[in-house]
N, CA and C atoms as a LAMMPS dump frame, in Angstrom:
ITEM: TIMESTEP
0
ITEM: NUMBER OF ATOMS
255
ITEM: BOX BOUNDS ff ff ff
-5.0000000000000000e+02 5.0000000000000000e+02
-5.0000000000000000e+02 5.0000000000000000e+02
-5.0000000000000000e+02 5.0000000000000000e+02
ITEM: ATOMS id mol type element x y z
1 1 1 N 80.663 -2.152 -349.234
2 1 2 C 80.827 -3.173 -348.249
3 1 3 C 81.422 -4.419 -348.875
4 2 1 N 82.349 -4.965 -347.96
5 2 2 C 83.208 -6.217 -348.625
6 2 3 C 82.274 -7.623 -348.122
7 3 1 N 82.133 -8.441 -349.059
8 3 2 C 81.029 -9.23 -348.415
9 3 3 C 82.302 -10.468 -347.253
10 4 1 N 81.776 -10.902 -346.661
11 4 2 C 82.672 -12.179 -345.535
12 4 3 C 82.542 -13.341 -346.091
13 5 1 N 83.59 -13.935 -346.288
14 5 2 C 83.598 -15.268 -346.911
15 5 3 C 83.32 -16.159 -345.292
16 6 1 N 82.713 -17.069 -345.865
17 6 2 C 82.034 -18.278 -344.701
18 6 3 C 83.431 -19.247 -344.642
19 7 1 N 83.867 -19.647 -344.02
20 7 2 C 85.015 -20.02 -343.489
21 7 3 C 84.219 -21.811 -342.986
22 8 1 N 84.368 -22.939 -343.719
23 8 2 C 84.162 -24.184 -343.037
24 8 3 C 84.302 -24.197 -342.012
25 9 1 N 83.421 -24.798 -340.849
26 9 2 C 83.999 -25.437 -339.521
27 9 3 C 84.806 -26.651 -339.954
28 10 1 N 85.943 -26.406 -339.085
29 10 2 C 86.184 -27.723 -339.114
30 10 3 C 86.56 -28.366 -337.682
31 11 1 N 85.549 -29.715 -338.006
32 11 2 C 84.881 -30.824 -337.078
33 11 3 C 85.861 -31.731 -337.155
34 12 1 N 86.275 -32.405 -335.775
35 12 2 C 86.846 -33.569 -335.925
36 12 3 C 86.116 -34.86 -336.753
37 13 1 N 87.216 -35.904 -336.734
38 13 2 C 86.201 -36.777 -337.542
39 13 3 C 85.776 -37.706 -336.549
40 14 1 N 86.002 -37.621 -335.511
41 14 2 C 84.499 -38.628 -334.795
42 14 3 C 83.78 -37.781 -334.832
43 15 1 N 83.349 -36.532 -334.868
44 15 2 C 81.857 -35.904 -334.846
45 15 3 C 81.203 -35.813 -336.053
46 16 1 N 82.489 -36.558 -337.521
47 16 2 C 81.474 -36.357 -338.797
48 16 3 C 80.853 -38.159 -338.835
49 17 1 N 81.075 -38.893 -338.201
50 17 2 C 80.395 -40.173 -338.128
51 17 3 C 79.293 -40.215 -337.124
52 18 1 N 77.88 -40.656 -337.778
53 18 2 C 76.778 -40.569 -336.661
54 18 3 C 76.878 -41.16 -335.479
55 19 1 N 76.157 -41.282 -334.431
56 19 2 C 76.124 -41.995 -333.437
57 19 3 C 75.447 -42.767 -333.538
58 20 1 N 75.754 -44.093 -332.959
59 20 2 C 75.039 -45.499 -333.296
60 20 3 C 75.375 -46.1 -331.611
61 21 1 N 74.196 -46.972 -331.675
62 21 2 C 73.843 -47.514 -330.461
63 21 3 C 74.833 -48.275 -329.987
64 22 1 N 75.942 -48.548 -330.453
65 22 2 C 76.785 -49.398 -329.525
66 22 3 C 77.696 -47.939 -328.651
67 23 1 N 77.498 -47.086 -329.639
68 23 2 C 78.206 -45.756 -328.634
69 23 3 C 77.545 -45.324 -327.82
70 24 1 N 76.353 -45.351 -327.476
71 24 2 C 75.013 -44.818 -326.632
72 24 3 C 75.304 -45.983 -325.391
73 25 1 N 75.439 -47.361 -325.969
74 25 2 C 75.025 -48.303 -324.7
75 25 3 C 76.319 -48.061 -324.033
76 26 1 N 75.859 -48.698 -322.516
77 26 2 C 76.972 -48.783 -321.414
78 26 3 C 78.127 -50.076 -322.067
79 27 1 N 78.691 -50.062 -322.058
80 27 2 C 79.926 -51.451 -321.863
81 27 3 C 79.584 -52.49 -321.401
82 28 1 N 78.727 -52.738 -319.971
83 28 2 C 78.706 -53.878 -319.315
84 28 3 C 77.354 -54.38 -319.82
85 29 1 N 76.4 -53.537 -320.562
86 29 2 C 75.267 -53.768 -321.196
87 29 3 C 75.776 -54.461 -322.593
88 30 1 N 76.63 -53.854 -322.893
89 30 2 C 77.093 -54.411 -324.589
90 30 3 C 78.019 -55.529 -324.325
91 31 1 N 78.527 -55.738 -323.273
92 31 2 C 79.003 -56.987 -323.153
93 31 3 C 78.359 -58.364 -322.665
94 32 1 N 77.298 -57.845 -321.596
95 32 2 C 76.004 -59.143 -321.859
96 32 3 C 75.233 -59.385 -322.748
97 33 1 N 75.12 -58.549 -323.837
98 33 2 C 74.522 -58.623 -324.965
99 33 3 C 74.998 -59.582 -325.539
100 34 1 N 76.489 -59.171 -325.71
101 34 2 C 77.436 -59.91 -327.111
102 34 3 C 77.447 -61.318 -325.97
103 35 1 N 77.578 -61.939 -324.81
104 35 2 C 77.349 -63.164 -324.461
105 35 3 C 75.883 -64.146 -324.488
106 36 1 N 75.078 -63.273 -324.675
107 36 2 C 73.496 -63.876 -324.724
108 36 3 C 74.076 -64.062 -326.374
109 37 1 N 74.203 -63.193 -327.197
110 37 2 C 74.042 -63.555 -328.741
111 37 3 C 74.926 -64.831 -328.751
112 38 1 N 76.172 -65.128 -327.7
113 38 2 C 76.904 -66.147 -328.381
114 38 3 C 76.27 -67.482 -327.76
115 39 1 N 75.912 -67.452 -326.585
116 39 2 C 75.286 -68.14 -325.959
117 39 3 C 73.599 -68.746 -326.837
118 40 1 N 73.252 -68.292 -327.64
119 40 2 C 71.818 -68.473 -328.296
120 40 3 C 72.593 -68.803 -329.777
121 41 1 N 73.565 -68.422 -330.472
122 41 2 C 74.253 -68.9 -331.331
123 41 3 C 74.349 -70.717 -331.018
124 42 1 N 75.428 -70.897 -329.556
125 42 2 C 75.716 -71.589 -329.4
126 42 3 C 74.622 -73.171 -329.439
127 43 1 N 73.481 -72.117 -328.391
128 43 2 C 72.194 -73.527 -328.422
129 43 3 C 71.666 -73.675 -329.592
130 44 1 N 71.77 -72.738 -330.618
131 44 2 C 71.107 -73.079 -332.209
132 44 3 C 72.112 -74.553 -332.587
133 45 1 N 72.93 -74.013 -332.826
134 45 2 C 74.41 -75.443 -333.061
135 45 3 C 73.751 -76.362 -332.748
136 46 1 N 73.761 -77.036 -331.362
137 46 2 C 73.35 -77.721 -330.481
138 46 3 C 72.22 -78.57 -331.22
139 47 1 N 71.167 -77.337 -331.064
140 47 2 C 69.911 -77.906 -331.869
141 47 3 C 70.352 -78.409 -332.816
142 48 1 N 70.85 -77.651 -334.149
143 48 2 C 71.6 -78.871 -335.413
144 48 3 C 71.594 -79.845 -335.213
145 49 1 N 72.911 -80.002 -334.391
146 49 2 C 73.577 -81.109 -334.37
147 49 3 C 72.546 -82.329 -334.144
148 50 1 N 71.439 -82.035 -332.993
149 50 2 C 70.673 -82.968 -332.451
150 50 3 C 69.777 -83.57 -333.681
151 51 1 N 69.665 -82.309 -334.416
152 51 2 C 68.398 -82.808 -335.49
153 51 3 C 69.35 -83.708 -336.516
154 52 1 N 70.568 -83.461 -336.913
155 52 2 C 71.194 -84.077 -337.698
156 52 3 C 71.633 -85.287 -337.044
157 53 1 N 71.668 -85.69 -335.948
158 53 2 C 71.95 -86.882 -335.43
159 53 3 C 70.774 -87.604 -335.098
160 54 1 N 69.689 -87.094 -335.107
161 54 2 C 68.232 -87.675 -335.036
162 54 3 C 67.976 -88.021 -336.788
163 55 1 N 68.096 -87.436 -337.719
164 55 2 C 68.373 -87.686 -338.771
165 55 3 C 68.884 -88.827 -339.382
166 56 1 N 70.065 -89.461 -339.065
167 56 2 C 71.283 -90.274 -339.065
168 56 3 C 70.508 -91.396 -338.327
169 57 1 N 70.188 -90.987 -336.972
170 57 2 C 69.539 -92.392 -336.609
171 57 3 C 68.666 -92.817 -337.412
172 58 1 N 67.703 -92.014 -337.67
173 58 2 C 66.475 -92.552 -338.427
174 58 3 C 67.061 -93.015 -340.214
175 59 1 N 68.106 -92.865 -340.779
176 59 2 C 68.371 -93.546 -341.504
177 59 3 C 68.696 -94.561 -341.218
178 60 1 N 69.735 -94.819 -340.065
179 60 2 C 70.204 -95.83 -339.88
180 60 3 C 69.352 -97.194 -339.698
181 61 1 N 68.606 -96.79 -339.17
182 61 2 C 67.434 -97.837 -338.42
183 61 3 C 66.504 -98.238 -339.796
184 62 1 N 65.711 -97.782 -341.076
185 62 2 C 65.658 -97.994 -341.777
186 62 3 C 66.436 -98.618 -342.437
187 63 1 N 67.866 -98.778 -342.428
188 63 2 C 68.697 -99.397 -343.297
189 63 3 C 68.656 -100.694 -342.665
190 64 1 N 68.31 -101.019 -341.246
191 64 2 C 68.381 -101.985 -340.769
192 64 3 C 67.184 -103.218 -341.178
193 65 1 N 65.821 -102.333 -340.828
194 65 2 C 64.832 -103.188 -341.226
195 65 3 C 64.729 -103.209 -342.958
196 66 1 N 65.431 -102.174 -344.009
197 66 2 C 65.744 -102.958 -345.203
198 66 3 C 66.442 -104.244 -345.281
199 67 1 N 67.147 -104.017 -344.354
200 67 2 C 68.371 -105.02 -344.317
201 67 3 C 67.725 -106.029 -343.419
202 68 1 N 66.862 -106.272 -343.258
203 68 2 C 66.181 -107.525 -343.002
204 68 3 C 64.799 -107.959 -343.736
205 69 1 N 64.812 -107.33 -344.511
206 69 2 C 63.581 -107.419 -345.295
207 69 3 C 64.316 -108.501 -346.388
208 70 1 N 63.433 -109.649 -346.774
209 70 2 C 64.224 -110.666 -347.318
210 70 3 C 63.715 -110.274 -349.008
211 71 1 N 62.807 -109.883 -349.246
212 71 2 C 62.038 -109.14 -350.624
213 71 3 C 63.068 -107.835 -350.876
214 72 1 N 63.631 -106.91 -350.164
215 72 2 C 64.723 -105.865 -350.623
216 72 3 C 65.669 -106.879 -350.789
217 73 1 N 66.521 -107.421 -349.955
218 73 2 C 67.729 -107.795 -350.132
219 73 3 C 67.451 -108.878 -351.641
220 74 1 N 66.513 -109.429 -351.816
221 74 2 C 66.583 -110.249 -353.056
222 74 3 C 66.851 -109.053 -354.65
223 75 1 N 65.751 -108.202 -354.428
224 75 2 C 66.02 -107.205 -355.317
225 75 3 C 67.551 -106.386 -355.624
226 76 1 N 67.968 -105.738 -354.352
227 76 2 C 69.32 -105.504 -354.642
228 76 3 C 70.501 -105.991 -354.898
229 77 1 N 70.312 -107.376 -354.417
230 77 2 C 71.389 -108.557 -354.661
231 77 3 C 71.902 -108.629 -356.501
232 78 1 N 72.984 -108.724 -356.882
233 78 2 C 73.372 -108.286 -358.084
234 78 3 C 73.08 -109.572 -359.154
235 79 1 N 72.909 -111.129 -358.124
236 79 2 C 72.92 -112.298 -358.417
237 79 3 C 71.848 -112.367 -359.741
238 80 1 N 72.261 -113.338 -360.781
239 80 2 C 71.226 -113.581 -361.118
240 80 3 C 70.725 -115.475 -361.097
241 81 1 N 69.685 -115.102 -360.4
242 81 2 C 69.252 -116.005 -359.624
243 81 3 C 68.395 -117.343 -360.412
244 82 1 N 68.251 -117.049 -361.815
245 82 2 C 67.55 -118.043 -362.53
246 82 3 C 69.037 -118.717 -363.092
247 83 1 N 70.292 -118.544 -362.847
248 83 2 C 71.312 -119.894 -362.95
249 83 3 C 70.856 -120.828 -362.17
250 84 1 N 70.79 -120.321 -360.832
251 84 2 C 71.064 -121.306 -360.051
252 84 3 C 69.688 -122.31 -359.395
253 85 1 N 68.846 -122.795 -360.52
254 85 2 C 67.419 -123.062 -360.546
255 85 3 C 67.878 -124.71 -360.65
């Protein structure tokens, strides 16, 4: 008896790549998806920005009451102040 050689299938190559869930979901499902993700992207930003501009204020406003503090401004002043005694 002659033994049979096994002969490869051969598979296209989309059937040698697994299936993954964006191929499973519908279209109009994967497209409200991808707008909620950009949309929740977008309000993260948002948030940033707010905290970094809440940030900024609150320096700013400190720089102000330094800047009226007559004990800082003497200290940082470059003057030296025992000339002019």
């Amino acid at each position: 008896m002659a033994k049979k050689r096994v002969q490869p299938s051969s598979k296209p190559a989309a059937e040698d790549k697994p299936t993954t869930l964006k191929d499973l979901l519908n279209p109009e499902i994967l497209s409200k998806l991808k707008m909620q993700a950009d949309e929740m992207k977008a309000a993260e930003e948002k948030r940033k920005e707010e905290i970094r501009n809440q940030a900024a204020e609150l320096r700013k406003a400190e720089q102000k009451r330094l800047d009226n503090d007559f004990g800082h401004l003497l200290e940082k002043s470059g003057m030296d102040w025992k000339n002019y005694k």
